[in-house]
Residue, then its C-alpha position, 0 to 999 in steps of 0.5 A: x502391591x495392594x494390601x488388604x484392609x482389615x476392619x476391626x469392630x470397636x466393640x471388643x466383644x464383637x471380636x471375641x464373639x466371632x466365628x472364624x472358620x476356614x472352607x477347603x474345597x475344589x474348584x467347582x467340584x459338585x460338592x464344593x459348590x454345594x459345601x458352599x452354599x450349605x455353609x452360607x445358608x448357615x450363617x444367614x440363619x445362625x450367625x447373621x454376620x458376626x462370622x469371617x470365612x475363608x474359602x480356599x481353593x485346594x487347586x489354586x494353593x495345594x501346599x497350603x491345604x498340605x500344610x494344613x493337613x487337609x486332604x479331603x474336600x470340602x473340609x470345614x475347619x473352625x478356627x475360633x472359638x475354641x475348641x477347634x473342630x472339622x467336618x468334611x462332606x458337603x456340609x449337607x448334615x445340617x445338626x452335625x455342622x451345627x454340632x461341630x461349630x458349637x450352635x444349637x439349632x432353634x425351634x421354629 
């Protein structure tokens, strides 16, 4: 059995500092696959990097998404720092993500 490297930055404010988030979605349902490259074109612009995100696949782990009290996707949850928050949708409404993650949008 292969075990997953984990790669911890050495600055320790670089862990603190990290968005981790977790994307429930459906296979390549429409809007998952929008959700995706919605949340991915979020980070390149707000995050550059300092962020790990999991992507799970409601068909390949349903009890996973059960028991995690999702039952709607694509589902956005971020995990830290807290507060917590969720947005469901196809993440389309970029100011309501940006709300719920904590960022401001910037001026061009």
């Amino acid at each position: 059995m292969r075990r997953k490297q984990i790669v911890q930055p050495s600055d320790p404010a670089a862990v603190a500092a990290m968005m981790v988030m977790r994307l429930y979605v459906a296979g390549g349902a429409p809007n998952s696959v929008q959700a995706i490259a919605n949340l991915e074109a979020i980070c390149r612009q707000y995050l550059r990097g300092n962020y790990q995100l999991e992507i799970v696949d409601v068909f390949e782990q349903p009890l996973r998404a059960l028991a995690d009290g999702v039952i709607v996707t694509p589902s956005l949850v971020k995990l830290s720092p807290l507060p917590t928050a969720q947005v469901v949708g196809n993440l389309s409404d970029k100011s309501k993500v940006l709300f719920a993650l904590g960022l401001e949008e910037k001026s061009p």
